[in-house]
C-alpha positions in Angstrom: 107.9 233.7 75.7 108.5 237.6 74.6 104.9 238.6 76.1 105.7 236.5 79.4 109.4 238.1 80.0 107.7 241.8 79.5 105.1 240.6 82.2 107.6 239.0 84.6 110.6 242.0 84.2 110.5 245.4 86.2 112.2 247.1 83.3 112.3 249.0 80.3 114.1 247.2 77.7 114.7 243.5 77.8 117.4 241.1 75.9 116.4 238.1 74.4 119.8 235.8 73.8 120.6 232.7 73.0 122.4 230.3 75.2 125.4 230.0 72.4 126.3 233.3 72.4 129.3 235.5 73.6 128.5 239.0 73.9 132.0 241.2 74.1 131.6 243.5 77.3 130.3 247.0 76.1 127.1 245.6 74.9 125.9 247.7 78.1 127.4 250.8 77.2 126.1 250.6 73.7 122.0 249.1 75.2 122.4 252.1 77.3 123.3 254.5 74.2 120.4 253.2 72.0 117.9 253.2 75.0 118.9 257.2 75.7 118.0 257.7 71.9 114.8 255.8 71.6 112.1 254.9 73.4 110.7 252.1 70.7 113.7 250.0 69.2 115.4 246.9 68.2 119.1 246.8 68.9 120.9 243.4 67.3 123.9 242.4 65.2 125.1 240.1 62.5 127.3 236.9 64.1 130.5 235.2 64.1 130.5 231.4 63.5 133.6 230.4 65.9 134.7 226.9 67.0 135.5 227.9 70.8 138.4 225.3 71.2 140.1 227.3 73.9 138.9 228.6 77.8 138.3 231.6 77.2 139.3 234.2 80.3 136.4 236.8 80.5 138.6 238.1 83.3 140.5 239.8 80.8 138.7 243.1 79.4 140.2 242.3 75.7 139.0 238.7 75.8 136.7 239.3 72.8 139.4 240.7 70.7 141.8 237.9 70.5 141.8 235.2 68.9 138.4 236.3 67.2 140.5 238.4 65.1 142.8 235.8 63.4 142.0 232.6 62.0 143.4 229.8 64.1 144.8 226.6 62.3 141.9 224.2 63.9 139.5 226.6 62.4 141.3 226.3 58.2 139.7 224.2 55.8 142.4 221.8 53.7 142.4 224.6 51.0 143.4 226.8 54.0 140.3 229.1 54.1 138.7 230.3 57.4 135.8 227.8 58.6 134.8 230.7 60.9 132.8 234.1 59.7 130.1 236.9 59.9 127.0 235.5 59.3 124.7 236.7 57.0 121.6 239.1 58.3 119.1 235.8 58.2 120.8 234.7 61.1 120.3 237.0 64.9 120.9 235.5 68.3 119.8 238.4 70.4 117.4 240.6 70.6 117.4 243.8 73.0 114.1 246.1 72.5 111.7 248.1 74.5 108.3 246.9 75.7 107.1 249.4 73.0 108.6 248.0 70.3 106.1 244.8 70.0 103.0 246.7 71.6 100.0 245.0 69.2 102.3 242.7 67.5 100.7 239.1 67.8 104.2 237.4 68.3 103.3 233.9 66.6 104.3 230.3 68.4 107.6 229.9 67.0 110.6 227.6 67.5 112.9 229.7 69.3 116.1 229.7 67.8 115.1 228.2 64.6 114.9 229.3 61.0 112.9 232.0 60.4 111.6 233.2 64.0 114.8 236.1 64.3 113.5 237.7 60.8 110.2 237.7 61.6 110.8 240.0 64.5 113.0 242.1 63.2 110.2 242.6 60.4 107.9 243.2 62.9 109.8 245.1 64.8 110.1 247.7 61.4 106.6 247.3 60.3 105.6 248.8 64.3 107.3 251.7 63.8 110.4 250.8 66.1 114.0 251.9 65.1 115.9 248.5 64.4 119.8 249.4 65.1 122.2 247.2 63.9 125.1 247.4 65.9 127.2 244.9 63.5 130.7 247.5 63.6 130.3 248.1 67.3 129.9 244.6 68.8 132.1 241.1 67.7 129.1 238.8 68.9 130.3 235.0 68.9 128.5 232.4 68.0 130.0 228.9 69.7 129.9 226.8 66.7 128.1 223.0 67.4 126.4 221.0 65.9 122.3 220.6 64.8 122.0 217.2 65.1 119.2 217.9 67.3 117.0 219.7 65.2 113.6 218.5 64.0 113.7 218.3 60.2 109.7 219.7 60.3 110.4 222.5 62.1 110.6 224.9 58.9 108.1 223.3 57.9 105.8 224.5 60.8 107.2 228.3 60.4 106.0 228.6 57.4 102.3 227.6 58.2 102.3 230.0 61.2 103.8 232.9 59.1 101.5 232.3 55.8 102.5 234.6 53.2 105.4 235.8 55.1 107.8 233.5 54.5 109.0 235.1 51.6 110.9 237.4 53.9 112.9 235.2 55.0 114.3 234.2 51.2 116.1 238.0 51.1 118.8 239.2 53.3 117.4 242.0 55.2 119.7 244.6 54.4 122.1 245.8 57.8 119.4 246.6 60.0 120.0 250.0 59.7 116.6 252.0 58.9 
């Protein structure tokens, strides 16, 4: 999929992203920041778990802002806490890197959008000598909450016979992205 888009698109950098995910609108202005800097990178961000129960009006410039920023009473447990949250580092939803930054990586046959496949490339990523920004303060990316019922239980399972020894990785956080 990675080595196809870099054949098929005319430029530079390309963002993989997937299809349950709100990016707020300067994600440009901060692709276009990271690609004046580097020439090899991986730009990508923790996410926010969010039940979207609401139309949301990207219309509005601020859109991202509210009500991201409070927790709304459909989204409170019985014990009151917040259902919604910053995800931990093991999970990424986008990706937005140069063609450099997998040059002689063999980018195995993964599920895309399953466990382990967003790790591996960000390890990857590292180990090639790209500069993996994590743009976590600058950009509120949403995840739309649903649910997995349609998820193959042996999907894991398969990840972790195409990544051999590597799957260890993806038992520890890794770190902010910031290197």
């Amino acid at each position: 999929l990675f080595y196809r888009a870099m054949e098929l698109a005319p430029t530079k950098t390309l963002v993989f992203i997937n299809g349950d995910i709100l990016l707020p609108p300067m994600f440009g202005d901060v692709l276009t920041a990271v690609n004046q800097f580097s020439d090899k990178f991986l730009l990508l961000s923790h996410r926010y778990r969010k039940w979207v129960h609401h139309y949301i009006d990207f219309g509005k410039w601020d859109w991202f802002k509210a009500p991201w920023g409070s927790c709304e009473e459909l989204d409170r447990q019985k014990d009151g806490r917040c259902i919604w949250g910053r995800d931990s580092s093991r999970a990424v939803d986008y990706f937005a890197f140069t063609r450099q930054t997998y040059l002689g990586v063999d980018i195995k046959d993964f599920a895309v959008g399953r466990v382990a496949y967003d790790n591996w490339l960000v390890y990857h990523a590292a180990l090639n000598n790209a500069t993996v920004v994590g743009a976590t303060e600058l950009l509120r990316v949403v995840h739309q909450n649903h649910d997995y019922s349609h998820l193959q239980k042996d999907v894991t399972h398969d990840h972790r016979k195409i990544t051999g020894k590597s799957w260890e990785l993806f038992h520890n956080p890794l770190s902010e992205y910031n290197r």
